[in-house]
Every structure is written in C-alpha cells, then in structure tokens.
N, C-alpha and C positions, 0 to 999 in steps of 0.2 A: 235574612229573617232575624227577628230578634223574641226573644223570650224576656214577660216581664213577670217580676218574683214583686214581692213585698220584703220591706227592708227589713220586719219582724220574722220573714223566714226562717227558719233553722240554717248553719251556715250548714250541716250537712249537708241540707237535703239539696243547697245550692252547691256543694260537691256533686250527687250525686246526677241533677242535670248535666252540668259541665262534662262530669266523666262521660258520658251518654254520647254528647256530640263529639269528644276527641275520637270518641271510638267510631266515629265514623270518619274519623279522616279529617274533621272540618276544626279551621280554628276560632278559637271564642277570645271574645273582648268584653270586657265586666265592667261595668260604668254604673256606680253606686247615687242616688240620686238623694233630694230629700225625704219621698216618700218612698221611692221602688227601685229595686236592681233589675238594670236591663244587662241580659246575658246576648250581644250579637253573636252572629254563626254567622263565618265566610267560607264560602263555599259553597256548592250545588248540595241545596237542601231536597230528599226525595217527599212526598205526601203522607208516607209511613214514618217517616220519621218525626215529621210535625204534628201528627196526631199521638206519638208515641210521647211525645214532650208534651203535647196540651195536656194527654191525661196522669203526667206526675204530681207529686204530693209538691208545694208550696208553690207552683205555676199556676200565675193569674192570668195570662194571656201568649197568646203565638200569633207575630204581627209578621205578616211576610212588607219588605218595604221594595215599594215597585219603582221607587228614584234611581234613577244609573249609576248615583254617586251613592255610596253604602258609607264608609267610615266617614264624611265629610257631613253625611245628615244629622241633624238633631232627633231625630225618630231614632238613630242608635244609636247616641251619644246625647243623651236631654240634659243632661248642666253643661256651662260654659266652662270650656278648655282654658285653663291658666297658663302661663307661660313664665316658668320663672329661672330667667339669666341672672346668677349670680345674687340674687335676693331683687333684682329687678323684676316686677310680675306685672305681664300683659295679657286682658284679659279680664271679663268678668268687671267689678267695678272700676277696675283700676283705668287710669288717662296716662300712658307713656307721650310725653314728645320727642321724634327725632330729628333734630339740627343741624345743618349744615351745607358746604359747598356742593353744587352738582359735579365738580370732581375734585381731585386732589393735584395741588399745584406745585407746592413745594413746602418741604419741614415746615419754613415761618409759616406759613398761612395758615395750613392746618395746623398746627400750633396754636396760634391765636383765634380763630375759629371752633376753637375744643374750649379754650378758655374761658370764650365769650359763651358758650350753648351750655358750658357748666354753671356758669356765674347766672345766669336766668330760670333756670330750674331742669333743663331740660335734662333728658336719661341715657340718650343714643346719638354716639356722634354721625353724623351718614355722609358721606362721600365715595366717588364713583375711582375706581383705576385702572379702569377697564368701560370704555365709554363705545354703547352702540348710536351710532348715527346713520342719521339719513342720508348725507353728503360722503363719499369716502373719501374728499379733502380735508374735511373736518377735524379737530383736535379730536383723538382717539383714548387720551387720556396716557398717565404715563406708566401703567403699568405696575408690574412687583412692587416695583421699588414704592411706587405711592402707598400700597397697602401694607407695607413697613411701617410708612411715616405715617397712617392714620391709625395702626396699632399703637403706637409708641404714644400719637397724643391721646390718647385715648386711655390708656395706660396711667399718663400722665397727672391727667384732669377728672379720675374717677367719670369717667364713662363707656359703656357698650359703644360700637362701629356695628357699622351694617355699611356691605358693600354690593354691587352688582355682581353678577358673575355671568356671562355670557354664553358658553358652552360646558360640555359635562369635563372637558380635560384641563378646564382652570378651576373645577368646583375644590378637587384638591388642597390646592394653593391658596385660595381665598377662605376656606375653611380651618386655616391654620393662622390665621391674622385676623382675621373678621367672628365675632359673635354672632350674627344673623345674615344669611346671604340673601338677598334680592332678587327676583327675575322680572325682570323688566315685560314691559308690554307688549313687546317683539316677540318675547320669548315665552310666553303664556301658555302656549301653544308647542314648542320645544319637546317632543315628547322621552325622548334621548337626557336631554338636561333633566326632566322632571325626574325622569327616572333613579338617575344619580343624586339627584340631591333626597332621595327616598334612603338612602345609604349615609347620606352625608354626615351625619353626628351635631347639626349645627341646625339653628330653627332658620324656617323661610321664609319670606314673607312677598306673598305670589300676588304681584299686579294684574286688575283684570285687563284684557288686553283691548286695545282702541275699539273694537267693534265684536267684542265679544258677550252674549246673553252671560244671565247670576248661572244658568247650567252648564255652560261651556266651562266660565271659573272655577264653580265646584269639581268638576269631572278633571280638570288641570292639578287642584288639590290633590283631587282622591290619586292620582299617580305615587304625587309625593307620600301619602299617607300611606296607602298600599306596600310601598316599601319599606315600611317600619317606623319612619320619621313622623312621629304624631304632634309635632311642635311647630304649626302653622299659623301664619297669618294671614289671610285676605285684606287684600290693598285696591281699594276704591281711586282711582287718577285719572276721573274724566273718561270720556267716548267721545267718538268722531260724529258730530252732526251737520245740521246743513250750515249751522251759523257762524259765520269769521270773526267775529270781533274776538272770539277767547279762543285759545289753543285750541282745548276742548273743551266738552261742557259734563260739569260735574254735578255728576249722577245723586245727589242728596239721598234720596228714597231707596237706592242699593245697599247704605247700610241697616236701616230695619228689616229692609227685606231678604239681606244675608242672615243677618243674625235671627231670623225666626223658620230659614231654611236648615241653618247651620250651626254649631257650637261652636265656631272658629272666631278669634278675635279676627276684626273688623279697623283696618287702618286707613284713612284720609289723606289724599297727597291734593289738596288746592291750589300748589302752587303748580304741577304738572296740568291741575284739574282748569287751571285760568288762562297759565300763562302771564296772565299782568297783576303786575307786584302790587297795585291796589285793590286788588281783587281774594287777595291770598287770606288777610284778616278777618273778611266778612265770612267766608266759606271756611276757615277753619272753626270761627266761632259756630258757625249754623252746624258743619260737622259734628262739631261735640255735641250741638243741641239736639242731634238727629239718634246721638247713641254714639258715637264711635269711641271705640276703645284707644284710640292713638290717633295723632298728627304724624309725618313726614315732610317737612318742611324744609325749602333752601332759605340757608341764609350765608350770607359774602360779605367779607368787610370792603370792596369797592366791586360789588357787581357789574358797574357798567362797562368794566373791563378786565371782564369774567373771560379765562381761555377758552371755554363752552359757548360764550355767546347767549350763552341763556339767563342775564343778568337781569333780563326783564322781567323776569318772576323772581327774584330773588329780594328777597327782607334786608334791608340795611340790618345790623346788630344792634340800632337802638329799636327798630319797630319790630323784632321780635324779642325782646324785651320786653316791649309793652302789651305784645299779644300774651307773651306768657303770663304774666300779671294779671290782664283780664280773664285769663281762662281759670286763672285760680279763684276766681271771683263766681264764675262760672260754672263748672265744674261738678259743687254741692249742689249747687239747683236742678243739675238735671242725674244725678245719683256718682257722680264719677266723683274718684278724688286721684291725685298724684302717686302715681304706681313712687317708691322708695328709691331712693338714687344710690350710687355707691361712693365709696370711699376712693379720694386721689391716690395715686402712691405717692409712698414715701419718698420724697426727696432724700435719694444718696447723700 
C-alpha cells in the first residue's frame, strides 16, 4: 500500500503519518517525486489502518498496489532509480556502455581490452571468471584469479568491472573485486543467489531469463530489493523462440515496457540478444532508440579464437568503436546522453 502526500506538505505532518505506520510494525519507504511524496508500507496493512491514514491531515490518497512485485513497481517508487558507482550514474537519462571479453583469459588480454573500452568511451569493463555453460566440457572460465586481473585493469584504465557470479557462496568473493555483480539467465530464477545478493553491498544487474515473462523478472528483482539492496538493474538479453537463425530474439518492446512497470534502470545485451556479430550494431542502436538506459556488450581483440567460443557475437575493437561514436550521435536524439566515466589510476 502506499500513501501519497503532496510535496507542499508540512514535513511534520509527513512525520506524523510515518510515525502512525512504524507503530504498527510495518516499514516505510519515502520516495519524494516531482510533484508528490509516496510513503510505501511493507507489510500486512489491516482496513483500519488504511482508513486511519486516508483521514490524516496532508494525505491525498491510500493506493493499495495489487502487483506481486511491491518495491520493484513504479506505483511505489514513481521517478527513476539512479545508480551511482563512483560518479558513474545509471539510470534516468544517463546511457552507460559496458565492454568487453565474454570471459577473462589472461592479465594481457584483459589488459588491453580495458584499454581498448576505455579509449572508446565506454564506462564498465565486463568480463565473466566464472562461466556457466551448457556443455560441462566447456571452458568454465578461470576463476579467482581472473577477477584479480579484471580488477586490476579496471583499476588501471579508469573503469567499473561487472562480473557474473553464479551461486550465493562466490557472491562474497566477487563482490570484493567487481563493482556490479551479474546473474545470468540461468540464474534469474536462483532464488538462494537472489537472496544474497539482497545483502551483498554491490549493485546487480538481473538478466531476464530465456523464457521468462517482464513479471517473472520483476518478482526476481523484488527478492534482491526485499533484501535491502535497492541498486538494481534489469538486463533485456533475448528469449527463446521458435526462430534459429539468431541465438535469441531480442525482445525490443521489453524495454518501455519495463520502464513504465518499473523505476529500475533498463540494460540491453544484443550481442547475447543475436548471437551474430552483425547483428549486434543494428540492435544496440534500435536499443538506445527504444529508451534503454545501457548497452552490455562483447568485444575481443581476436574473437574468432575466443576460449568461450562465443566469438561470433563479438565486436572486433574497431567496430565497437564506431558503434560508440554513432551512439554518441544518437543518444541526444532520443533524450540520453553519456553517464561520466572515471578517472585511470595513477601510474606508480
């Protein structure tokens, strides 16, 4: 249920609602808008109590919200949720892109792969070191040590990392090396992981999963939210259809339709969403054109002999270069501009 004031309210008399519902046990979340402050209540609201709230001094309305998902709705949270990593802010107008290998191979690579994602504009370096697959022959990724070496360039070349994390007993570990952790589209549904990363201190950014409805996603969020972590991202990366020619097929209309369920930024992965590395530019552009607040993007300095295998969607470093270039072309036209990058470190 949420209670909505006006922003000219007296702040009392918005103490004195508040005080009203702690006393019943229930806790409130305050989300101040342009024109009105909504006061949410979690928690089992009784019929006495919502008529005891309708009839206070500066309450304009008592909305009960009958969505499964409560902190993940825009009904009790009406402005966009900003995200801001170290002066990096995702979110609301801002366009983040994040860069890089589908895993981590070795120091050089990631190394010169941070180089390359900085030197183009982009804000987040992304690489996996912990890799789920469908085959369990498959490269698996090399683990700790890779999420050293994607700190460290990362560190290096002035940018956020964002990693996968695959269970709740690596979210630990990867939340001490990584800026934003990942759950993959296997994992959507993890409700163990979701859980913990509701604790984790680190923002997430929650892929919908291959055959999952926008309420399945939201209801995935609301775990992580529920547990205190309100620095979410929803990540659009394709669904399973009947059609073979692309991985998947990327869901376009999932992002307005998030963002007018939800206050959460809203991220684009075309290159999961295709599959094929010509395919990755057209749909990241149409992405931006559709609202999305971010890209997530692979790019490899010799994809075709990627230890993933998954070179086929991957951007040489000159053609995501020139994507970024056109998005910045882009970008103004449809309200976005370039979220603020950070500073490298200082060479010792």
């Amino acid at each position: 249920m949420i209670v909505i004031t006006s922003n000219q309210t007296p702040q009392e008399q918005v103490n004195d609602i508040i005080a009203v519902i702690e006393k019943q046990g229930l806790q409130v979340h305050l989300s101040r808008g342009a024109d009105h402050t909504v006061i949410g209540l979690i928690g089992g609201v009784t019929p006495s109590l919502a008529e005891h709230l309708r009839q206070m001094k500066g309450v304009q309305n008592v909305v009960k919200i009958t969505k499964s998902y409560k902190l993940a709705s825009r009904d009790f949270h009406p402005e966009d949720t900003i995200i801001d990593i170290r002066g990096v802010k995702i979110g609301g107008e801002n366009l983040v892109v994040m860069g890089g290998p589908c895993a981590v191979e070795s120091p050089e690579q990631i190394d010169e792969i941070a180089r390359l994602v900085k030197a183009s504009g982009g804000q987040v370096l992304r690489g996996g070191a912990f890799k789920p697959r469908t085959g369990p022959y498959s490269f698996q990724g090399v683990g700790v040590e890779g999420l050293t070496m994607m700190a460290e360039a990362g560190k290096k070349h002035g940018l956020l990392t964002i990693t996968e994390v695959m269970t709740p007993e690596y979210v630990d570990i990867c939340a001490e090396h990584a800026d934003i952790l990942q759950v993959g589209t296997r994992n959507m549904q993890n409700f163990d992981l979701l859980r913990k990363l509701g604790t984790c201190g680190r923002p997430v950014l929650l892929k919908r999963g291959f055959s999952a409805t926008y309420d399945e996603l939201l209801n995935a969020a609301e775990y992580i939210l529920a547990g205190g972590n309100r620095d979410v991202m929803l990540c659009e990366r394709g669904i399973r259809t009947f059609e073979t020619y692309t991985r998947n097929t990327l869901d376009l209309s999932a992002i307005p339709v998030l963002q007018s369920l939800s206050h959460l930024p809203v991220i684009s992965d075309p290159s999961h969403g295709t599959g094929r590395r010509e395919l990755v530019e057209p749909m990241a552009k149409a992405s931006v054109a559709a609202g999305a607040n971010g890209l997530i993007i692979e790019m490899h300095t010799d994809p075709d002999n990627s230890m993933t295998g998954d070179g086929v969607q991957s951007l040489f470093p000159d053609q995501f270069d020139k994507l970024l270039r056109d998005l910045e072309k882009l970008a103004p036209l449809v309200g976005r501009k370039f979220s603020e990058s950070l500073e490298a470190a200082p060479i010792a």
